[in-house]
C-alpha positions as CSV (number, residue, x, y, z in Angstrom):
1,X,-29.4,-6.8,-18.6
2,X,-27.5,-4.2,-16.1
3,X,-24.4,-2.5,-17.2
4,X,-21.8,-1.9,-14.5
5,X,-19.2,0.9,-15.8
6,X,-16.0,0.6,-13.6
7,X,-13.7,3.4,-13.7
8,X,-10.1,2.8,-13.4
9,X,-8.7,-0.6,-14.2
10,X,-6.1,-0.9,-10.8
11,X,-7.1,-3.6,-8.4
12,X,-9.5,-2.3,-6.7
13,X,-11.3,-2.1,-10.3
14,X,-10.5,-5.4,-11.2
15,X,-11.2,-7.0,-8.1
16,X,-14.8,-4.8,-8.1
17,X,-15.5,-6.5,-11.9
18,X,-14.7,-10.4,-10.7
19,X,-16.9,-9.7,-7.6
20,X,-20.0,-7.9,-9.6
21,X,-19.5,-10.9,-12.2
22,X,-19.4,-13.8,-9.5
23,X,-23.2,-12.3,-8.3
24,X,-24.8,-11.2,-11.3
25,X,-23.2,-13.4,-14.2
26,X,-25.5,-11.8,-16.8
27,X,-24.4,-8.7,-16.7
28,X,-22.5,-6.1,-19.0
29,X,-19.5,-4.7,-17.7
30,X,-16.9,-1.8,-19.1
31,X,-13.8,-1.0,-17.3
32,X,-12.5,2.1,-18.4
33,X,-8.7,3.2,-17.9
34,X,-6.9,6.3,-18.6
35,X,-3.6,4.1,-19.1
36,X,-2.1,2.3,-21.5
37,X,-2.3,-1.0,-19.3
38,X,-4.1,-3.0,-16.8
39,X,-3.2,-3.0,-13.0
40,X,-2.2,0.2,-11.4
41,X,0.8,-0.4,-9.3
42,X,0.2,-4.4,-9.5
43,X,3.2,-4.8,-12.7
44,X,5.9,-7.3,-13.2
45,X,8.6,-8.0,-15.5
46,X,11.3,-10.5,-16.5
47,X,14.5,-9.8,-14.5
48,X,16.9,-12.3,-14.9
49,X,14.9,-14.4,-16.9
50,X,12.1,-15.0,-14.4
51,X,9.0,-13.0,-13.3
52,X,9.5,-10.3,-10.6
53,X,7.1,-7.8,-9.5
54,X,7.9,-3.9,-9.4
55,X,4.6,-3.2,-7.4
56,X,3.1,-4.9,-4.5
57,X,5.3,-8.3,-4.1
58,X,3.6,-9.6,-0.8
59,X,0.0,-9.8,0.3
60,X,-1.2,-10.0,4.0
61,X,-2.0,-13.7,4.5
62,X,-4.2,-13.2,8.2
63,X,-6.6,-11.5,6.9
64,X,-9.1,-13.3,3.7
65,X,-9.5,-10.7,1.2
66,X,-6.2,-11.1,-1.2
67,X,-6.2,-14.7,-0.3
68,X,-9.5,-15.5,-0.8
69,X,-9.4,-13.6,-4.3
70,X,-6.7,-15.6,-5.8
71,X,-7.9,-18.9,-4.7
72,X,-11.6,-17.9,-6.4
73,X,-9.4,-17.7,-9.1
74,X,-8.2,-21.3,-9.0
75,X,-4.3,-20.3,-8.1
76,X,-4.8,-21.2,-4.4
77,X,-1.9,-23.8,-5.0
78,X,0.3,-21.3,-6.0
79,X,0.5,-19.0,-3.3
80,X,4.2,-18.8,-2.1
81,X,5.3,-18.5,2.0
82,X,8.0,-16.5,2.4
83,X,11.6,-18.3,3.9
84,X,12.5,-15.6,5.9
85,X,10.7,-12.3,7.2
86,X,13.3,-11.2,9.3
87,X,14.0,-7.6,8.7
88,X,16.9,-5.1,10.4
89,X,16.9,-1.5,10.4
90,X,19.7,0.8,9.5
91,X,21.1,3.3,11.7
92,X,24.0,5.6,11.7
93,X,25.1,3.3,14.5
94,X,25.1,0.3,12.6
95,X,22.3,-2.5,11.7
96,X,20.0,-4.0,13.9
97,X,17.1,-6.9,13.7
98,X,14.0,-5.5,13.5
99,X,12.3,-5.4,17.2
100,X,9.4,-8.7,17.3
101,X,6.0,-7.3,18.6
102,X,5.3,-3.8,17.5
103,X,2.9,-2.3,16.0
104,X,4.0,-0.8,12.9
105,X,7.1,0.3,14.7
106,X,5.4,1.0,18.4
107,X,6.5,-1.1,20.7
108,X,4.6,-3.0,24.0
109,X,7.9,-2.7,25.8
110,X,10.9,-1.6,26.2
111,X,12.2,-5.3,26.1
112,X,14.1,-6.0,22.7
113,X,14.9,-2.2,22.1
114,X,18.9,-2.2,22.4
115,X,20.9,-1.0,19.8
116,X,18.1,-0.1,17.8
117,X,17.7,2.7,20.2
118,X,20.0,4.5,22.5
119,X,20.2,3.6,26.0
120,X,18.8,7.3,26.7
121,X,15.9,6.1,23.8
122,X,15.6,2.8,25.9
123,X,15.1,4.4,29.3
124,X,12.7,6.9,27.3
125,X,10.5,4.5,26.3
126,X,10.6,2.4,29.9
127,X,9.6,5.4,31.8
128,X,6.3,5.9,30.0
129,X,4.2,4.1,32.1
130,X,5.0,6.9,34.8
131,X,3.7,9.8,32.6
132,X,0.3,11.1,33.6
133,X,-2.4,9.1,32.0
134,X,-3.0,9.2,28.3
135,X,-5.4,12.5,27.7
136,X,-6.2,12.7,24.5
137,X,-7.8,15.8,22.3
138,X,-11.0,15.2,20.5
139,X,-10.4,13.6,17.2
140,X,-7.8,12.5,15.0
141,X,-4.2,13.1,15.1
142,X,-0.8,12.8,14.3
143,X,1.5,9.3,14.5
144,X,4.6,11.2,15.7
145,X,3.1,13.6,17.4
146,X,1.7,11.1,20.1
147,X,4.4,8.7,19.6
148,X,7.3,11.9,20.5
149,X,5.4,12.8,23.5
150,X,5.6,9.6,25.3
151,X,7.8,7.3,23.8
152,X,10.8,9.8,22.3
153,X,11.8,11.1,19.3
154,X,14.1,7.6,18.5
155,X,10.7,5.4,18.6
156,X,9.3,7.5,15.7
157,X,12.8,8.4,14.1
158,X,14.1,4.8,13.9
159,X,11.2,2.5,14.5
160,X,8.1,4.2,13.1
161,X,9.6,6.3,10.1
162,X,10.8,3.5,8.2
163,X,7.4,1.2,8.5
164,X,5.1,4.1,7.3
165,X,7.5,5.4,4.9
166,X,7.9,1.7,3.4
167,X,3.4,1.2,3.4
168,X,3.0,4.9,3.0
169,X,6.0,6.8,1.6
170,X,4.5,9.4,4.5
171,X,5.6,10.8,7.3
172,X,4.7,9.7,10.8
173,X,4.5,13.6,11.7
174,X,1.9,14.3,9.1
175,X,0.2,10.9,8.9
176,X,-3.4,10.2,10.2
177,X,-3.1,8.1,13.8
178,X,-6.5,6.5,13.2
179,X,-6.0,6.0,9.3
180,X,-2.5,4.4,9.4
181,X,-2.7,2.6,12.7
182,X,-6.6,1.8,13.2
183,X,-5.6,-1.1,15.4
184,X,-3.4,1.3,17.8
185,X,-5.9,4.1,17.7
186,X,-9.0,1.8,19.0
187,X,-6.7,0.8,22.0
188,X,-5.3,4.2,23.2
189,X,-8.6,6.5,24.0
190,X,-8.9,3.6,26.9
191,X,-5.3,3.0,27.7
192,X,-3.1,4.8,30.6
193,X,0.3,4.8,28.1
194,X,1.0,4.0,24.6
195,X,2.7,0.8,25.8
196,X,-0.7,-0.5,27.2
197,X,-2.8,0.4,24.3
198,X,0.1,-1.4,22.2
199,X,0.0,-4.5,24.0
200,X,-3.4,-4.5,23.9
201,X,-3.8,-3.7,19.8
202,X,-1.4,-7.0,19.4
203,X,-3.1,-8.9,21.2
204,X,-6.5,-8.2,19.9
205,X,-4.7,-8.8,16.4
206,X,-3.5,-11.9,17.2
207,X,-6.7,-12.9,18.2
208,X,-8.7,-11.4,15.0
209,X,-6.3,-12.9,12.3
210,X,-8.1,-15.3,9.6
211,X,-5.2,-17.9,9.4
212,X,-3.3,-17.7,12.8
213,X,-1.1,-20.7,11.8
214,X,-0.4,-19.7,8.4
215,X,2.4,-17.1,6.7
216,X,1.9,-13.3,7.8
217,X,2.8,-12.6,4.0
218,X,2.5,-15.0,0.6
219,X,3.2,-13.9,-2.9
220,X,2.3,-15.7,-6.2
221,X,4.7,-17.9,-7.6
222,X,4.2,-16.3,-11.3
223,X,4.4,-12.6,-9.1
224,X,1.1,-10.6,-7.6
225,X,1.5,-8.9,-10.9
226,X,-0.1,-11.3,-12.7
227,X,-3.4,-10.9,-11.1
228,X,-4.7,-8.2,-13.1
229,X,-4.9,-9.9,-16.4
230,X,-6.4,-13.5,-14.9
231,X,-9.3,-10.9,-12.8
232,X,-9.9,-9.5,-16.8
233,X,-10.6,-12.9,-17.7
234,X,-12.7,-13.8,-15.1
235,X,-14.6,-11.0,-14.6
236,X,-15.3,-11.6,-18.8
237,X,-15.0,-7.5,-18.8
238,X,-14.6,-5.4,-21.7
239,X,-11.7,-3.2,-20.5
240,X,-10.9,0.2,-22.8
241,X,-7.3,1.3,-22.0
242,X,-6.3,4.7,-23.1
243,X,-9.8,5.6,-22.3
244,X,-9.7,8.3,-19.9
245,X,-13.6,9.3,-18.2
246,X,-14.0,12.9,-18.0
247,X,-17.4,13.4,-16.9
248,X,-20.3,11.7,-15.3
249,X,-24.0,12.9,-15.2
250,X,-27.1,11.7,-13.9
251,X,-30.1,10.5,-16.0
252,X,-33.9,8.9,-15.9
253,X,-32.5,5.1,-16.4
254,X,-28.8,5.7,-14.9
255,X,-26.2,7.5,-15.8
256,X,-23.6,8.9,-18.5
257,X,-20.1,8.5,-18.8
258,X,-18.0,10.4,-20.9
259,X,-15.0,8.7,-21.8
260,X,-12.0,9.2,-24.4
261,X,-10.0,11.8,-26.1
262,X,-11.8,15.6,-27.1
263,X,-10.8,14.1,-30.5
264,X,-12.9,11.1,-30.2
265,X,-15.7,11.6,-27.7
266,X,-18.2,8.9,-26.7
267,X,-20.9,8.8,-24.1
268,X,-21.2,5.5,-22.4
269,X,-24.3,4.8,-20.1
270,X,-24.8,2.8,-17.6
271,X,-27.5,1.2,-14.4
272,X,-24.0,1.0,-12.2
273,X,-21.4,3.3,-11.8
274,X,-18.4,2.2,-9.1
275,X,-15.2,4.7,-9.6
276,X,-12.0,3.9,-8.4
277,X,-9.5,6.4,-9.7
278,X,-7.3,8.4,-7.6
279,X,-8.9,11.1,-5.2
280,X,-8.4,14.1,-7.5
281,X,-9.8,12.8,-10.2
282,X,-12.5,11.0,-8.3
283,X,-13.4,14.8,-7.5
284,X,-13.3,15.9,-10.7
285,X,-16.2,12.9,-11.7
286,X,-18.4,14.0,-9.3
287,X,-18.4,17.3,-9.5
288,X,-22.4,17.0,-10.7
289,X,-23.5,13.8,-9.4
290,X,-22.1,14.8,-5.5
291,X,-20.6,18.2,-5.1
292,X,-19.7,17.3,-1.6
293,X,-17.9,14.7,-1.8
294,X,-15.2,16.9,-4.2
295,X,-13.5,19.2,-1.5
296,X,-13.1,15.8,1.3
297,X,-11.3,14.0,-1.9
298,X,-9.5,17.0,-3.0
299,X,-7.7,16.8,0.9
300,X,-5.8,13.8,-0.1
301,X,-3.0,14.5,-1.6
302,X,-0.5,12.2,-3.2
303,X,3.5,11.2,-3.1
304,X,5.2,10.0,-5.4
305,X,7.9,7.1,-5.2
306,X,9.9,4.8,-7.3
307,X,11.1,0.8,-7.2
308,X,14.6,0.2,-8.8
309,X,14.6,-3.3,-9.4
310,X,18.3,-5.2,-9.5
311,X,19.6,-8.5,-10.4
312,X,23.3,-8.9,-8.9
313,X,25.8,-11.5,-9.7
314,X,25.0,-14.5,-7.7
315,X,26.6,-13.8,-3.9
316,X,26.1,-14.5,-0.2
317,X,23.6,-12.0,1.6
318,X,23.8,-12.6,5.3
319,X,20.8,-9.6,5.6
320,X,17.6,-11.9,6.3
321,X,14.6,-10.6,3.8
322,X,15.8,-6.5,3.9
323,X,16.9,-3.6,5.2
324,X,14.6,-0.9,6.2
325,X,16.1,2.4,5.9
326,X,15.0,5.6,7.9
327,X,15.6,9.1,7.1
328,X,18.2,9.5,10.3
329,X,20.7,7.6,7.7
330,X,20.7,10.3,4.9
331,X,20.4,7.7,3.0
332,X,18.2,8.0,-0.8
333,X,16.7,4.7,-0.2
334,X,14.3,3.9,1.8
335,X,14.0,0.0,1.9
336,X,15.7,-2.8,0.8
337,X,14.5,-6.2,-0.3
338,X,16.3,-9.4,-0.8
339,X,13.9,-11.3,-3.0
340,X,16.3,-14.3,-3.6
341,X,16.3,-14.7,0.3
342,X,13.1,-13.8,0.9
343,X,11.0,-16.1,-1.4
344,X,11.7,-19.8,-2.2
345,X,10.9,-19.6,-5.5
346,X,13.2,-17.0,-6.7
347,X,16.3,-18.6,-4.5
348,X,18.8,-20.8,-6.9
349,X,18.7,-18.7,-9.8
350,X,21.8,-17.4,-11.3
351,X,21.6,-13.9,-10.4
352,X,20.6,-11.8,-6.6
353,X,17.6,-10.2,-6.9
354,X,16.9,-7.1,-5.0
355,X,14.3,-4.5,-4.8
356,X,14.8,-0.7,-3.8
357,X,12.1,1.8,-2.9
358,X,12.6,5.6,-3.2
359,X,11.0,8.5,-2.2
360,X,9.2,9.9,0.6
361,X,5.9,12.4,1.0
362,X,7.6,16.2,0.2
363,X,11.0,15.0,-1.2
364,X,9.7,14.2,-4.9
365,X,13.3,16.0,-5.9
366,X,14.8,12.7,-5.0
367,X,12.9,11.3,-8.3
368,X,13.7,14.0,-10.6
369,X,17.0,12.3,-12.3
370,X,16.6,9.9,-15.3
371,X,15.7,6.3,-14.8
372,X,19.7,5.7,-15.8
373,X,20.9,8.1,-12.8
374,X,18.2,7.0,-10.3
375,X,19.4,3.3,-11.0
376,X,23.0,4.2,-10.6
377,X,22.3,6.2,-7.4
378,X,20.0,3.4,-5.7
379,X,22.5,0.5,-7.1
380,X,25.4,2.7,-5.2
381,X,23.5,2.5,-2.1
382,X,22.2,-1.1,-2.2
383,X,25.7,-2.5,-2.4
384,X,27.0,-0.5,0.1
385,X,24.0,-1.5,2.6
386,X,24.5,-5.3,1.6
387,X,28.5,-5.2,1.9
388,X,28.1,-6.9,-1.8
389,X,31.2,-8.2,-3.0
390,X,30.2,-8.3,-6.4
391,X,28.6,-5.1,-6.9
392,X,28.2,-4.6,-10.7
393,X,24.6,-5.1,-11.6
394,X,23.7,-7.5,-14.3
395,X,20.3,-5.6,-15.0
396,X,18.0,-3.0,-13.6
397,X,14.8,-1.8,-14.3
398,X,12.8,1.2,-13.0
399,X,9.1,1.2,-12.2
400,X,8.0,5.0,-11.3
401,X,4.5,5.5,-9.3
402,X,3.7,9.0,-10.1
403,X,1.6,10.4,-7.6
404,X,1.1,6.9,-6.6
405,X,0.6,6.9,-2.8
406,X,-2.2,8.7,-1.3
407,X,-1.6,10.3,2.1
408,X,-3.9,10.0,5.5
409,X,-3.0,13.1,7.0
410,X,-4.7,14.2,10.2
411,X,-8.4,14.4,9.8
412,X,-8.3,11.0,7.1
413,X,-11.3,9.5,8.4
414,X,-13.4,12.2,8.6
415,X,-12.9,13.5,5.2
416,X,-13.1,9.9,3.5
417,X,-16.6,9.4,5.8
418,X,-17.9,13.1,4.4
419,X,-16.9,11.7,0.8
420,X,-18.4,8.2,1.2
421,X,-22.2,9.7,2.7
422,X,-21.9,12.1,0.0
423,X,-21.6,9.3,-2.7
424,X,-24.2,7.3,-0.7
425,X,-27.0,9.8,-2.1
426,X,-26.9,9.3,-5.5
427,X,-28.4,5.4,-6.0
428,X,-26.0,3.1,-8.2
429,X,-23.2,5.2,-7.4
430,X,-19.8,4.2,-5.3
431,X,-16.1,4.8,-4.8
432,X,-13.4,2.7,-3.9
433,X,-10.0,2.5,-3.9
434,X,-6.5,3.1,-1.9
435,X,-7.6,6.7,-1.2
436,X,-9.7,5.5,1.6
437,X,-9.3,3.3,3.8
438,X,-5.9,1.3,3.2
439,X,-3.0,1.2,0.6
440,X,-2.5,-2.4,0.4
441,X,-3.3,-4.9,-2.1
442,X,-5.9,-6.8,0.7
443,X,-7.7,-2.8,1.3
444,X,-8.0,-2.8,-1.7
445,X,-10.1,-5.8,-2.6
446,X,-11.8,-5.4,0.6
447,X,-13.2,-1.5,-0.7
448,X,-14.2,-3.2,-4.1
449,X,-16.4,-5.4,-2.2
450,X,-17.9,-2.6,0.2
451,X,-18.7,-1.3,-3.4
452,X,-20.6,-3.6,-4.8
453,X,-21.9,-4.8,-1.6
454,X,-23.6,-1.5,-2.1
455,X,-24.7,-1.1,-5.6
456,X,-25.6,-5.4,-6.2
């Protein structure tokens, strides 16, 4: 028998322990977690008297990762298609629909651009296929930084902004080009304009997807949050909460992991080791097992953010599936979602329910009130975004992500590939997680695999 230790009990944990179990069913495996719970940022709760999610309420449904995992577990039938996806952005000017066709905020054209920019932004963005040919520096760089040059500050300040800040709680002038928008990045070395290599990253997306016809998004009728405790099952794991690893050393037949309190030690070993905690203390792990994979992981830093969930007195919404809100508006919050419009199964209830996200990369003072201010504040702002004539909430609930979001700053890929070759070394020994190579629920699965495609 093999015993596979999994550090960290998020979904990239979980989703590494139902994919170990599914190949070697024989197997031992222990899933340590710091926390009192399982799940990471996949939570949910009763709002309203029905299950809503306060982490991750959609999953990318063209691409097979998050997909394929919850139909392996049986649920395929209740995977949810959303009734509307269309979004507007909200500007001091007013509230416009979301332009069709960009990637993550770039546009292929300036076709479908007024209102939500200037007509000085629009003309900006038209004349960019008159610029000198694209001439790019060696290696990675910055989202805004290209994106200002040729296409205007009002591309990144009212397009870009508020799709990063809503995957990344980043900012497009710090943020990785290659890490945040591979797709765009592939393009653009070979393209004469932004535009071009936009038009051409679409495209090949369109082309790529693993369900063309289906939804872009789904959800889970009983919420995404509800995943964690059916991968537990599955995966016939024994999971430790409040079991926090603080050390990992090589041995003759494996390794050691030190889990638990300095009040009650224990030393668990183990053939497999695949950690999936958060950078920093990822570093901290393999301090002895890979020194050089610490100082890449201690580049990536973290934000923190927070999601005020709200159920409102039942009400007409004429605002599609959200608002996404950039930091042009002055505005605390940062997106907006209209669950009860946006998915069929939480429509007809007796209350609205809405989701709020807070907080950006570098302004964690916008979290530092109690959860009964930060509701109040974000409750404020919600009804004044949706023109709500009934704006008394009938609950809210607060779900913090402390240090929550990892960043891809410049130089992302190279520091997650020196981390990754580093780990590669040591035999029965992997990372994975959101600190690598994407954020979302889908990246996430798909690095748990990569992990024990390696160690299995």
């Amino acid at each position: 028998m093999t015993r596979l230790v999994v550090v960290g009990a998020g979904i990239t944990g979980l989703a590494a322990a139902f994919e170990w179990r599914r190949r070697r069913p024989d197997d031992e495996i222990v899933v340590v977690e710091a926390g009192d719970r399982i799940g990471g940022k996949l939570d949910r709760i009763r709002l309203a008297g029905t299950w809503y999610d306060t982490g991750p309420e959609a999953l990318l449904g063209r691409v097979p990762e998050a997909v394929g995992l919850v139909e392996a577990l049986g649920w395929g039938d209740r995977l949810v298609a959303p009734a509307t996806t269309q979004a507007s952005v909200v500007l001091p000017e007013g509230r416009f629909p979301l332009p069709a066709g960009t990637v993550l905020g770039v546009p292929a054209s300036a076709d479908g651009l007024d209102g939500v920019l200037t007509p000085t932004g629009v003309a900006r963005v038209r004349a960019e296929v008159e610029l000198p040919p694209l001439s790019l520096p060696d290696g990675d760089v910055a989202v805004g930084g290209l994106l200002r040059e040729r296409l205007g500050d009002e591309v990144v300040d009212r397009l870009v902004e508020p799709l990063l800040g809503g995957v990344y709680a980043g900012r497009a002038d710090e943020l990785s080009l290659a890490a945040t928008m591979p797709a765009l990045a592939a393009q653009v070395r070979g393209a004469g304009s932004v535009l071009e290599a936009a038009a051409a990253a679409r495209d090949a997306g369109s082309r790529s997807r693993f369900d063309a016809d289906g939804p872009v998004f789904v959800t889970v009728d009983a919420g995404i949050g509800a995943l964690p405790a059916a991968l537990v099952e599955a995966a016939r794991a024994e999971v430790r909460l409040r079991t926090p690893a603080h050390g990992l050393r090589r041995t003759a037949g494996g390794f050691e992991v030190s889990v638990g309190t300095a009040a009650a030690p224990e030393v668990l070993t183990a053939d497999a080791v695949i950690l999936t905690a958060p950078a920093t203390k990822a570093a901290r792990l393999l301090g002895e097992v890979a020194p050089r994979a610490v100082d890449p992981l201690r580049g990536i830093p973290y934000a923190s953010m927070a999601v005020v969930a709200i159920a409102f007195p039942v009400q007409d919404v004429p605002a599609g599936s959200g608002l996404l809100v950039p930091p042009v508006t002055g505005r605390l919050v940062k997106g907006v979602t209209v669950s009860s419009a946006k998915w069929p199964h939480l429509a007809g209830g007796e209350a609205l329910l809405v989701r709020s996200s807070v907080g950006r990369f570098g302004d964690e003072s916008q979290l530092q009130r109690s959860d009964e201010e930060l509701a109040a504040d974000v409750v404020a702002d919600v009804a004044e975004l949706l023109g709500l004539s009934r704006p008394e909430p009938l609950e809210t609930r607060v779900a913090r992500w402390g240090g929550g979001l990892p960043q891809y700053l410049v130089g992302h890929p190279e520091r997650v590939a020196a981390a990754r070759a580093a780990v590669g070394e040591v035999p029965g020994l992997a990372v994975a997680g959101a600190a690598y190579e994407g954020v979302g629920v889908p990246a996430c699965i798909r690095d748990a695999h990569r992990a024990v495609d390696a160690l299995a």
